[in-house]
N, C-alpha and C positions, 0 to 999 in steps of 0.2 A: 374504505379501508381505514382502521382506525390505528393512527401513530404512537395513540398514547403509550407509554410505557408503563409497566406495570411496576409493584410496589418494590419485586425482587431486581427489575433490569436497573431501576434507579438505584438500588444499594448496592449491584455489582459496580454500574460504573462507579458509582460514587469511590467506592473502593479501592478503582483502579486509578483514578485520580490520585488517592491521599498514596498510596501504592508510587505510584512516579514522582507524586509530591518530598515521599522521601527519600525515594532512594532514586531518582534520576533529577534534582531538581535544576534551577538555571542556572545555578554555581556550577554546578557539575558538566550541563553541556558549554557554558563560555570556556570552561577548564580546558575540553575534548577539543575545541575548536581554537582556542591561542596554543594548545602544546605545541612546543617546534617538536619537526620529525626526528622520528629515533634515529641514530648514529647507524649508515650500513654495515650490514652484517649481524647487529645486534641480535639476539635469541626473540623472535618472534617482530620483528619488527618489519614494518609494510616495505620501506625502501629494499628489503633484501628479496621481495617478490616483486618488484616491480610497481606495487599497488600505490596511490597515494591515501594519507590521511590513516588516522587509527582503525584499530579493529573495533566491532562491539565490545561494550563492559561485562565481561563476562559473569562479576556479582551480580551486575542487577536482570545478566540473564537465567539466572539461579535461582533468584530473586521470583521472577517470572515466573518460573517451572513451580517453585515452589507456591506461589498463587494459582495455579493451576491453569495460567494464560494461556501457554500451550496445550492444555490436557483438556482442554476448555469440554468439545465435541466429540473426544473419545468417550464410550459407554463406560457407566460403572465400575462393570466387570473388569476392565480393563486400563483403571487409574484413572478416568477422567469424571466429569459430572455430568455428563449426557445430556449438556445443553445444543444449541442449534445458532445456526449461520446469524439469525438476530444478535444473540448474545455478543457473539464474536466481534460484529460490526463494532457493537457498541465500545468493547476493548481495545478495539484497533481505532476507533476513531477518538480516545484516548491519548492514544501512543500518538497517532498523528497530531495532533494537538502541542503536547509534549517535546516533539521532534527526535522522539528515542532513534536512534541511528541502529541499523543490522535489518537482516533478511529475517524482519519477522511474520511474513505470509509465508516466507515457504518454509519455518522453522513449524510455524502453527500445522502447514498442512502435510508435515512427514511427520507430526506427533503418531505414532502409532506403525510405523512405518520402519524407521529411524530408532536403533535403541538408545535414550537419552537424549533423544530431542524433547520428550513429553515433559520431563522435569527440568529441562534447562542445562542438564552437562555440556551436552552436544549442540553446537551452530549449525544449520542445516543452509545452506545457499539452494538456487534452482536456474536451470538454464531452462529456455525453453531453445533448444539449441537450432540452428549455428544462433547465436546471438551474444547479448548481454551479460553479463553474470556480476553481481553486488558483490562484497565482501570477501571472495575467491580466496583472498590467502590466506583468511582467519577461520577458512569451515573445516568443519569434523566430517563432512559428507557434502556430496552435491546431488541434488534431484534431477535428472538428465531426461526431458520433454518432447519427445518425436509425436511422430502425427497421432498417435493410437496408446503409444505406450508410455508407462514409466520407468523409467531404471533410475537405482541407486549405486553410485559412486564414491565409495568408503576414500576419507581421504589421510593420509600419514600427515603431520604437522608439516603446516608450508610448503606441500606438495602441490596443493591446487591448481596453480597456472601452468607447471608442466604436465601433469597428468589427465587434464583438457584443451595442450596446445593454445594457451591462450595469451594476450599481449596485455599489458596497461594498455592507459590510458587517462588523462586527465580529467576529473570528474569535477564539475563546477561547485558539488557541494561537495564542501572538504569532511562533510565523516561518509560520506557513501564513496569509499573506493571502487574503482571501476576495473572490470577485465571484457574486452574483447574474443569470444571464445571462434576461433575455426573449427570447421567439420571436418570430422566425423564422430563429434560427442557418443554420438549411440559406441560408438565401436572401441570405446576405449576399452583397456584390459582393466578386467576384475568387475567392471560395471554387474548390476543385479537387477533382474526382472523383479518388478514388484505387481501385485495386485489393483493396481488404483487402475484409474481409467483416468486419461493424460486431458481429453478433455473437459471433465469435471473439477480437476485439480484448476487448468487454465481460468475456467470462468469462479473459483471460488477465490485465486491467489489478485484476478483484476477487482473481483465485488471488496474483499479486505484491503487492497489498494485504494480504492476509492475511498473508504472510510477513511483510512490515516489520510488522504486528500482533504476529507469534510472534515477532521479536525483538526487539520490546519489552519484551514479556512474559517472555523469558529474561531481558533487562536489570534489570528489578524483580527478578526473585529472586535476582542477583547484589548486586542493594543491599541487599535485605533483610537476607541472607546474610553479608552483609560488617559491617551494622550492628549486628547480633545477636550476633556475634563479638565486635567491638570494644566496645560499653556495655556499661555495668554498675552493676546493682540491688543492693544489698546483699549490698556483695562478691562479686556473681556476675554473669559473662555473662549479657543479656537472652535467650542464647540456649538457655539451662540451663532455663529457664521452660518447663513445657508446652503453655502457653499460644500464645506465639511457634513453637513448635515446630509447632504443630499451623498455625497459620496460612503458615508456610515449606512446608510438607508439601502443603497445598492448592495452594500457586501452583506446582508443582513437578507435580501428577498434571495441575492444569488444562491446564502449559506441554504436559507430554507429550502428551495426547492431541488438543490444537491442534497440534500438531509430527506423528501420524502421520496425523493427516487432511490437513494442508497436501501433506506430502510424496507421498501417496497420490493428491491430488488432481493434483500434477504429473506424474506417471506416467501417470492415464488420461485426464487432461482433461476427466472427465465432468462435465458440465453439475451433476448432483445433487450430488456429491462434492465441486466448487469450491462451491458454495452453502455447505455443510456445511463446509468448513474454512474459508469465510469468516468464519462464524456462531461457530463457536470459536473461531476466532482472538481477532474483535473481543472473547469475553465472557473471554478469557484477558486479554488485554491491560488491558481496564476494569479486571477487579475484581483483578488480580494488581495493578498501580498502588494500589487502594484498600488490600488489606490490607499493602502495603508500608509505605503512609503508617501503618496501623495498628502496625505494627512500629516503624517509627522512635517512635510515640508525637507527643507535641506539634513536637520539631526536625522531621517531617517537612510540616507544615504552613509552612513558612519558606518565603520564596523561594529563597535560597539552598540548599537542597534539591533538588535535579534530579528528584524522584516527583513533583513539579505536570505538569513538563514531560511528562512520557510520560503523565501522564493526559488531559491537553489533547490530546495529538499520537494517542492512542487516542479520542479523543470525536468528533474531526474526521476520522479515518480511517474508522469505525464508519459513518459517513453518504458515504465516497463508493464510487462502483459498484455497491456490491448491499448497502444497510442491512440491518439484523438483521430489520427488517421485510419487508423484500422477501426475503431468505433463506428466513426462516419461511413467507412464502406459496408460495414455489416448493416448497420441501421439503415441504410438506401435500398441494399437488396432483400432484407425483410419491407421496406415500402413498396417496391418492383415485384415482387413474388405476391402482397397481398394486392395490389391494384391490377396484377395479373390473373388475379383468381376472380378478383368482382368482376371483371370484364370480359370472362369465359362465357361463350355461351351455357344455356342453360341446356342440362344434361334429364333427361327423363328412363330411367329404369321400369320395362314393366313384361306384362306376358304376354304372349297372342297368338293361340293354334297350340298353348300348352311352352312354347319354347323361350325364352328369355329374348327381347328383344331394347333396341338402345335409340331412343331418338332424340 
């Protein structure tokens, strides 16, 4: 299978690079991240839901919509550029990189669903319910995920948490606020039967998960990389050390092969294959963040240091859509079911006396 990217994938991301480079850049997330919290009560402020930490930047969700981030995989006809799950990857694994904060798999995947999700008006959150839910106070809608189906959940400003019975909760990275949702999500009042098919949405909200995991995971090795450069031990780059060397070199084979499972998983959409590049993803992004912070030495333990942040924002990614645990059990009983099949006996279909017979 061949990875390369073609001349159009390299100018989109390139794109969505300079795209976050201006309008989401480190200024802007150190900014989102030292804000003290808004005053409760305040007109749109998290403390007055419960929620910790800000909402998405709603410009540069605008911003978005107007690049057509969201609109990405909608047809033509219908506002978008009728690209496919590759492209997307590559956008998302962009933003993961970046550390854009907001529920942008499940804003991407009610584009077309959602009115103004596709250009960025509308925040779109998703539960795959009873469970989790990102950014709850700040959505314009929530995607509500039972075993088969989908419903849409229009929501009134700041209605969120009560109109899915849900609680805070302390979120480790401070721009993904977190809610707690009880059941019985399906049954809320006003909820909307949609079209989709609930487990296709699942396996395409964990493949674009994974991706913003692998660009995160690219992002640590660029800090590493850049840290190890510039310090210096006794009159030498910390990167002259074989030590540092040897820990750059791991997060580099980890990114790579989180990078061809991702990309391979967008090409066949296989249910095992998204498992499987979820699963690397998450363990690239973990422990590439940790031996970053080991590179930087003691400065990387600082708040001022941006490796807390992609550790947080990989800890909290790890747990939504398909955890390493739930991964791990699907990938064992697709191994159980195929070594259940090699070792069936063999089955012989044939005729005899005119009538179908089975030996």
């Amino acid at each position: 299978m061949d990875f390369r990217l073609t001349d159009d994938q390299r100018a989109l991301q390139a794109g969505m690079r300079t795209l976050l480079a201006a309008r989401y850049p480190r200024e802007k997330l150190r900014a989102a991240v030292d804000a003290p919290p808004a005053p409760d009560g305040a007109p749109g402020a998290p403390e007055a839901h419960g929620a910790a930490g800000p909402g998405p930047d709603r410009k540069v969700w605008r911003a978005l919509g107007e690049a057509g981030f969201f609109a990405l995989r909608l047809a033509e006809k219908d506002g978008g550029t009728g690209l496919g799950l590759p492209e997307a990857v590559l956008l998302f694994e962009e933003a993961g990189r970046a550390l854009l904060p907001g529920p942008l798999a499940a804003t991407h995947l009610a584009a077309g669903l959602v009115p103004g999700a596709a250009d960025g008006t509308r925040i779109v959150t998703a539960l795959d319910a009873p469970g989790i839910a990102e950014h709850l106070a700040f959505a314009d809608a929530v995607l509500l995920l039972t075993d088969d189906t989908a419903r849409l959940l229009p929501m009134e400003a700041g209605a969120g948490p009560r109109a899915v019975r849900a609680r805070p909760f302390r979120s480790v990275d401070p721009l993904t606020p977190l809610h707690h949702v009880d059941p019985p999500p399906p049954l809320c009042p006003g909820a909307l039967d949609t079209s989709a098919d609930a487990a296709r949405l699942r396996r395409e909200a964990a493949l674009l998960t994974a991706a913003q995991q692998l660009g995160s995971a690219r992002g640590t090795i660029a800090l590493a990389v850049s840290h190890a450069r510039r310090r210096t031990q006794f009159g030498r780059p910390v990167g002259a050390f074989q030590a540092v060397q040897h820990l750059c070199a791991q997060m580099l084979v980890r990114t790579d092969l989180a990078r061809a499972s991702v990309y391979a998983a967008s090409l066949t959409e296989d249910p095992a294959e998204i498992a499987a590049a979820k699963l690397l993803a998450d363990s690239a992004a973990i422990r590439n963040a940790r031996d970053c912070l080991q590179v930087h030495g003691g400065l990387g333990f600082t708040w001022e240091a941006d490796i807390h942040l992609h550790l947080k924002r990989a800890w909290v990614r790890a747990f939504q859509w398909q955890s390493t645990e739930e991964s791990e059990e699907f990938l064992a009983n697709e191994l159980l079911m195929d070594a259940a099949e090699e070792n069936a006996p063999d089955v012989w279909w044939g005729t005899q006396g005119g009538e179908n017979v089975l030996a």
